[in-house]
C-alpha positions as CSV (number, residue, x, y, z in Angstrom):
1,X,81.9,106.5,102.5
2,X,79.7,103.5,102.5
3,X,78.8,101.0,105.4
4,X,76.7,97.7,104.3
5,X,77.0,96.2,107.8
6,X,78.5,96.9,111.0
7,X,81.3,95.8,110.8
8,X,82.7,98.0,107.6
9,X,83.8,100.9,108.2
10,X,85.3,102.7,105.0
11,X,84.6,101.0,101.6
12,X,85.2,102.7,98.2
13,X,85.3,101.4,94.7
14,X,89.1,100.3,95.4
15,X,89.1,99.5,99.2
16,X,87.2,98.5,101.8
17,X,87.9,98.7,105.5
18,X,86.6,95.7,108.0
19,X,87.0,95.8,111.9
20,X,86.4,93.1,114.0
21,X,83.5,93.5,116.1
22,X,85.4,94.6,119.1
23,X,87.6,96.7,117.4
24,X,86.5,100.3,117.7
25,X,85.7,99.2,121.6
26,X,88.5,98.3,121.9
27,X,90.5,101.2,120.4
28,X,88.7,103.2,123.0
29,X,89.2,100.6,126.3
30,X,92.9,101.8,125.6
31,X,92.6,105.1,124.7
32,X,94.4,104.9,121.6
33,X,94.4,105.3,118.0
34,X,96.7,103.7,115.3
35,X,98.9,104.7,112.1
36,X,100.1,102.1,109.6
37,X,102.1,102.7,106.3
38,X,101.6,100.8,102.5
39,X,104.3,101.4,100.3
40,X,103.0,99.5,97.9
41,X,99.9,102.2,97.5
42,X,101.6,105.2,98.8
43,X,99.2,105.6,101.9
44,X,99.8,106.4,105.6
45,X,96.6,105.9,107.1
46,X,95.5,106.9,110.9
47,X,93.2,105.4,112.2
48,X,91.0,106.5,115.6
49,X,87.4,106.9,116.4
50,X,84.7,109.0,115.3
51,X,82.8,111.2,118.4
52,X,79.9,108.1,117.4
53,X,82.3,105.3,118.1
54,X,82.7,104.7,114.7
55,X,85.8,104.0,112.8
56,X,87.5,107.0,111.7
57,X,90.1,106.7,108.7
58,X,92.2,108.9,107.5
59,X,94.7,108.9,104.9
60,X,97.2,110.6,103.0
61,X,99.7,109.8,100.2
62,X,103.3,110.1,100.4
63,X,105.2,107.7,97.7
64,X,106.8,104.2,98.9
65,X,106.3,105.4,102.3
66,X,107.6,102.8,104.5
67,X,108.9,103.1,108.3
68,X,107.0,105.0,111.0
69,X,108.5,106.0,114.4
70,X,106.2,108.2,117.2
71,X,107.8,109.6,120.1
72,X,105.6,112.2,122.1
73,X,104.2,115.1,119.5
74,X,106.5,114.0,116.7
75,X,105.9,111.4,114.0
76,X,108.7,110.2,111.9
77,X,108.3,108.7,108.3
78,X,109.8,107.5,105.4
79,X,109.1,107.6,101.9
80,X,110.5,107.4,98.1
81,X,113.7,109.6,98.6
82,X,113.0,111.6,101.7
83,X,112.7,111.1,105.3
84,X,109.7,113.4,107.3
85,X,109.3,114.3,110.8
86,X,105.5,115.7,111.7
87,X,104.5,117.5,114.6
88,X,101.5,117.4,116.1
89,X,100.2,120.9,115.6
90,X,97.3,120.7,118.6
91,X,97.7,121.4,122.6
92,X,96.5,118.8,125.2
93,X,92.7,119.0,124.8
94,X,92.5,121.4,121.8
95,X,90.4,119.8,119.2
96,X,90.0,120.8,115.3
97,X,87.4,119.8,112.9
98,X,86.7,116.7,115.2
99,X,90.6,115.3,115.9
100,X,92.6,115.5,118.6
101,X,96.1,115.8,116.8
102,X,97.0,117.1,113.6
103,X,100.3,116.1,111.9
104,X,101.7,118.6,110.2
105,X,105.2,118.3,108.2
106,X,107.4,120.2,109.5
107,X,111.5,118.7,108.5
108,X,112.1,116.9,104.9
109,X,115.3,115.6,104.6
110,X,115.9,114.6,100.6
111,X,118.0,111.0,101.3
112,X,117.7,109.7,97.7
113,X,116.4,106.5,97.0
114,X,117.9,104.4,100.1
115,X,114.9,102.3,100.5
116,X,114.7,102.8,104.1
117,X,113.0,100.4,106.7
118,X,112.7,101.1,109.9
119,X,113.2,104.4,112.2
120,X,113.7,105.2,115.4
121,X,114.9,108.6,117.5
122,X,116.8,109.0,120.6
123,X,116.4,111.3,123.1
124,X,113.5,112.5,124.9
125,X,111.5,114.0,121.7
126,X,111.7,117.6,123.3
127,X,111.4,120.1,120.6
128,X,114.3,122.5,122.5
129,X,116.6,120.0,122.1
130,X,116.1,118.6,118.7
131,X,116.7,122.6,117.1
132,X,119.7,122.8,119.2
133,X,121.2,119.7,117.4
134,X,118.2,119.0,115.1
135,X,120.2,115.9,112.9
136,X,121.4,113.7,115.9
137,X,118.4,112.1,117.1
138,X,117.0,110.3,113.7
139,X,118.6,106.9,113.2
140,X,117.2,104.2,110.3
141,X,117.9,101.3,108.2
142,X,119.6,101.8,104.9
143,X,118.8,98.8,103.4
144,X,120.1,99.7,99.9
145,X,123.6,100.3,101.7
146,X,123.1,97.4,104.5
147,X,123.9,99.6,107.6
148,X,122.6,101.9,109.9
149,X,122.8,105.5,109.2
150,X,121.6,108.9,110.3
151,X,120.3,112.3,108.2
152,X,122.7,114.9,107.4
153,X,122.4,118.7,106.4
154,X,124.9,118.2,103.9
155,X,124.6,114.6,102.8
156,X,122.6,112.1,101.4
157,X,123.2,110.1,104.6
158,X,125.9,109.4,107.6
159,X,126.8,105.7,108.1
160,X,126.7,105.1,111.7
161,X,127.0,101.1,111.9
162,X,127.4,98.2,109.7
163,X,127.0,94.3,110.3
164,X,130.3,92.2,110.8
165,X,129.8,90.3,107.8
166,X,129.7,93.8,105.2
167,X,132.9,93.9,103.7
168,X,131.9,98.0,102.4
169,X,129.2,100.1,102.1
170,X,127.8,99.4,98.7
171,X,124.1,100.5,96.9
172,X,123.5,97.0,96.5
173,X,121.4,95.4,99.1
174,X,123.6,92.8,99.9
175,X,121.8,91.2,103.2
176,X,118.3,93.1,103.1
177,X,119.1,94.9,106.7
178,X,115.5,95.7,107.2
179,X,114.5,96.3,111.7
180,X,116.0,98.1,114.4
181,X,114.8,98.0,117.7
182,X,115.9,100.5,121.0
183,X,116.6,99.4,124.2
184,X,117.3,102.0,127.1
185,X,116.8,104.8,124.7
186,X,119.6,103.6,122.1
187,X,119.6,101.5,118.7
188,X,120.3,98.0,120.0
189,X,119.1,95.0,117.6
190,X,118.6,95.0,114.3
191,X,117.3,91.9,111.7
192,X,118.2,91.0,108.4
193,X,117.2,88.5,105.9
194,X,120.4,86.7,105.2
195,X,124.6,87.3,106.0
196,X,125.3,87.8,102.4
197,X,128.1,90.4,101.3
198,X,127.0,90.0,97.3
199,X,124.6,92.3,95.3
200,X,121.0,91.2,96.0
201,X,122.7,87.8,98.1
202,X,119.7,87.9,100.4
203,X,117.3,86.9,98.1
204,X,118.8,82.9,98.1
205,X,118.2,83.0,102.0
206,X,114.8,83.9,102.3
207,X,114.1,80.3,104.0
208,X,116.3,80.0,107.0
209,X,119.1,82.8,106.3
210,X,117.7,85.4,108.7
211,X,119.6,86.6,111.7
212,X,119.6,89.2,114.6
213,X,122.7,91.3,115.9
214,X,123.7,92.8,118.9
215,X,124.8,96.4,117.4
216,X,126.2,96.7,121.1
217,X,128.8,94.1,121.2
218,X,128.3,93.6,116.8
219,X,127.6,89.8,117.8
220,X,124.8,87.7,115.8
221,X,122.7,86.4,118.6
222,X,120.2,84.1,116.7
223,X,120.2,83.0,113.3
224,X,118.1,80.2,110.7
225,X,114.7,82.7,110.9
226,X,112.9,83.3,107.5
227,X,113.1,86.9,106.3
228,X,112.8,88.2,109.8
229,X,111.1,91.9,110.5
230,X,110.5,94.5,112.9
231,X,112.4,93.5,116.1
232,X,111.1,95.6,119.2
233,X,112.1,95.9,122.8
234,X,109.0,95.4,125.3
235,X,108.6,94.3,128.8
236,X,111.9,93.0,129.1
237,X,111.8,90.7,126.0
238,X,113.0,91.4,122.3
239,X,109.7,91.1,120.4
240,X,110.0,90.0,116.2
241,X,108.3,89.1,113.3
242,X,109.4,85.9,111.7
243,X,107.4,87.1,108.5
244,X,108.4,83.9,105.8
245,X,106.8,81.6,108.4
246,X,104.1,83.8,110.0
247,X,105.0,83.6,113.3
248,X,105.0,86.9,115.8
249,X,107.5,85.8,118.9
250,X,109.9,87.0,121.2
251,X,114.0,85.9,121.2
252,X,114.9,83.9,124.0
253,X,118.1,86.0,124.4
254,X,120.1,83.1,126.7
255,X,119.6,81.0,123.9
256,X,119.7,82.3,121.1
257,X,116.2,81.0,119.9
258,X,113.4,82.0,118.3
259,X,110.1,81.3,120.4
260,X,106.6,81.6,118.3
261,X,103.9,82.8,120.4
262,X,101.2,83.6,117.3
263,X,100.6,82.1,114.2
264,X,99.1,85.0,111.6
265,X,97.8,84.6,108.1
266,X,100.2,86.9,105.8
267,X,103.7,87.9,105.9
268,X,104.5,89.8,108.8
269,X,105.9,93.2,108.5
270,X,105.1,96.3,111.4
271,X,104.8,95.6,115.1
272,X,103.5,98.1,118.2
273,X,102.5,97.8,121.5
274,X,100.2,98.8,124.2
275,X,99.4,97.1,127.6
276,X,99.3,93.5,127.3
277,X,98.7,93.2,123.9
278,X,100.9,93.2,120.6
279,X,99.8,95.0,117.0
280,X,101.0,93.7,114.3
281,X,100.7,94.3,110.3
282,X,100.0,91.5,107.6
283,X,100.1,91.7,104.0
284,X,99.2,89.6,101.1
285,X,102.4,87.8,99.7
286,X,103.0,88.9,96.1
287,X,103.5,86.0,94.0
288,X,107.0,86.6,93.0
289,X,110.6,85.1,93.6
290,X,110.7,87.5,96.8
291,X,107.7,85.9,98.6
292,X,106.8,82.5,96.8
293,X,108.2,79.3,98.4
294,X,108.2,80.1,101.7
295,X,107.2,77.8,104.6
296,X,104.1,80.6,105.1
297,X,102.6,79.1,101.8
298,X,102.5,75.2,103.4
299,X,101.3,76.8,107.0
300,X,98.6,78.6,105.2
301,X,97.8,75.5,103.0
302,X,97.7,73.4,106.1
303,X,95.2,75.5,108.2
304,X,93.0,75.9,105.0
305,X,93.4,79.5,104.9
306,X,94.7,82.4,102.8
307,X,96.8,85.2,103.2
308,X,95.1,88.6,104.3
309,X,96.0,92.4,104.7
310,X,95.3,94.2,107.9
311,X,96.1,94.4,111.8
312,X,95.9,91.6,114.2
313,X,95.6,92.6,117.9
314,X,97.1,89.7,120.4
315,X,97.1,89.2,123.6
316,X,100.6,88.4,124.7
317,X,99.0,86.9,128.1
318,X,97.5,84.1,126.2
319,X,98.8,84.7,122.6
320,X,95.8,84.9,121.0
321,X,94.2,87.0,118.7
322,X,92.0,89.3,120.4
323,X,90.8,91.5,117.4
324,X,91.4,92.1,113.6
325,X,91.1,94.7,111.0
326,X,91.4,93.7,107.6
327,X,91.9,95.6,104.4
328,X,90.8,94.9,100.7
329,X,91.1,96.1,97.4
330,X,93.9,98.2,96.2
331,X,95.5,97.9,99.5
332,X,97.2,94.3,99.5
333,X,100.7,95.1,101.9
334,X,101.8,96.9,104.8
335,X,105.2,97.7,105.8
336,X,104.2,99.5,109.6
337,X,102.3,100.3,112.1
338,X,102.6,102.6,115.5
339,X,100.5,103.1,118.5
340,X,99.5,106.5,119.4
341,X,98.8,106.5,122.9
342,X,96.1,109.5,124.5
343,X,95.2,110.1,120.7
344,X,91.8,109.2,119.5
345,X,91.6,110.9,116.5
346,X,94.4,111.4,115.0
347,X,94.9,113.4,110.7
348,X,97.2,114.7,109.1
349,X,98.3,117.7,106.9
350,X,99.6,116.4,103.3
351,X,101.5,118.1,100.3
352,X,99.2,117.6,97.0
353,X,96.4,120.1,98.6
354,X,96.8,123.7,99.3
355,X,96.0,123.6,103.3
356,X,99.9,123.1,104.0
357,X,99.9,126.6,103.6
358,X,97.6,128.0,105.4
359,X,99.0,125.9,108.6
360,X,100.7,128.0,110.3
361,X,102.6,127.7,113.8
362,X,104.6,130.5,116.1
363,X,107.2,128.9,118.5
364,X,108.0,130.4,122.1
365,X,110.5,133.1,122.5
């Protein structure tokens, strides 16, 4: 680990960390830390702060992995073919080797390739209750089958919901059914790129063929957004990415219209909060038919910028962007990010090294 200046906090050969200058202060003003996913390197990293105030950066690799969900001591994640719930393996106050909580995995469920998006769990994240009916909570996004599902014991996956416009569940990825957000503790809204019921039928609506449904009342409640991402309930306003224009906003729900709030540079995907402010994820567009020849390319042009990867920070009071961390190198997309409130130093325990089993936990009688 190398800093040149103090601003960089984690450089390599292959990637180099760079917070903002109020960053790490800021991180602690809030007591929080942060985890953010890249399926396109096979890295969750967390990210907190070191006893120094310094950056601290952790990472471990789990293939394609892709949505995160935290609720209380439990992390959920996906990856390639599997879906992972983590535990944190501390007490309140306990500390070990320097961080505060220590994910450890504790539930794999083998999915297959269903190229999951987001995740979220109901309930109240008690452990007694999820081993009493440990499969009920865990609801995500099967975008390969365009619905919403749940994991099984016995199957690959349980279809819970589908949009109006899916004529059968089908591995074919008809409308790219990518974000789900809760409201009062239940799946509510989801996004998807386009309406299509064809194989792959998204992919001619990434400029205007996005939409957002009601799972409640299986109404569409705002359509013509550009490959929208990571809808999220907060403060009484249904918070989401409009990622082919680079806009973060909120869905004026009377309406039915999309209201910008932030401009970023990169397509949008991951989205947290805490307090007044918003965190969201931005990636480098790949220069392919998924992510050329969107309007983000003429905004971008326009303001005389170019597309980064990292986290913005923005203050939803005035919109702006408070604080930044951006990544280089390998590292060039992010699918999602999650606040981790209390936590400052958050790690976790991985599968390629031999410490998963020596981590050992005994649960009360």
């Amino acid at each position: 680990m190398v800093s040149q200046n103090p601003a960089t906090t984690h450089q390599s050969s292959s990637l180099e960390i760079n917070a903002s200058r109020q960053f790490n202060a800021w991180l602690s003003e809030q007591k929080l830390s942060l985890i953010l996913t890249t399926y396109q390197a096979g890295k969750v990293f967390f990210l907190g702060l070191q006893p120094s105030g310094k950056l601290s950066v952790f990472e471990r690799t789990f293939e394609r992995c892709m949505g995160l969900y935290a609720q209380g001591s439990s992390l959920y994640m996906s990856s390639l073919y599997q879906l992972w719930r983590f535990e944190n393996a501390l007490e309140p106050g306990q500390i070990a080797d320097g961080y505060d909580a220590v994910y450890v995995p504790q539930v794999g469920y083998i999915t297959g390739d269903l190229d999951i998006h987001d995740i979220v769990a109901t309930g109240d994240g008690e452990m007694e209750n999820r081993e009493s009916s440990p499969t009920n909570s865990i609801v995500f996004v099967n975008t390969l089958f365009s619905c919403l599902a749940s994991v099984s014991e016995k199957h690959s996956f349980v279809p819970l919901w589908k949009p109006p416009f899916i004529s059968k569940l089908a591995a074919e990825d008809r409308c790219h059914l990518n974000g789900l957000a809760m409201r009062d503790g239940q799946p509510r809204y989801v996004t998807a790129v386009s309406q299509s019921d064809v194989a792959d039928g998204w992919r001619d609506k990434r400029q205007d063929g996005g939409c957002v449904m009601d799972i409640s009342t299986n109404q569409i409640i705002a359509t013509g957004l550009s490959m929208p991402h990571s809808p999220r309930w907060y403060k009484d306003k249904l918070w989401l990415l409009n990622s082919g224009r680079g806009e973060f906003g909120y869905l004026d729900l009377e309406r039915g219209v999309f209201e910008a709030v932030a401009f970023c540079p990169g397509y949008l995907r991951g989205l947290s909060f805490c307090g007044d402010f918003a965190v969201v994820g931005i990636s480098k567009p790949r220069h392919n038919k998924t992510f050329s020849g969107l309007a983000l390319d003429e905004q971008l042009q326009a303001k005389q910028a170019q597309a980064r990867c990292g986290l913005l920070v923005i203050d939803l009071r005035s919109g702006d962007i408070v604080h930044s961390l951006r990544i280089e190198g390998v590292v060039e997309e992010l699918y999602d990010v999650q606040v981790l409130p209390g936590v400052r130093r958050p790690m976790a325990i991985g599968l390629k090294t031999d410490e998963i089993r020596r981590v050992i936990s005994i649960g009360g009688g």
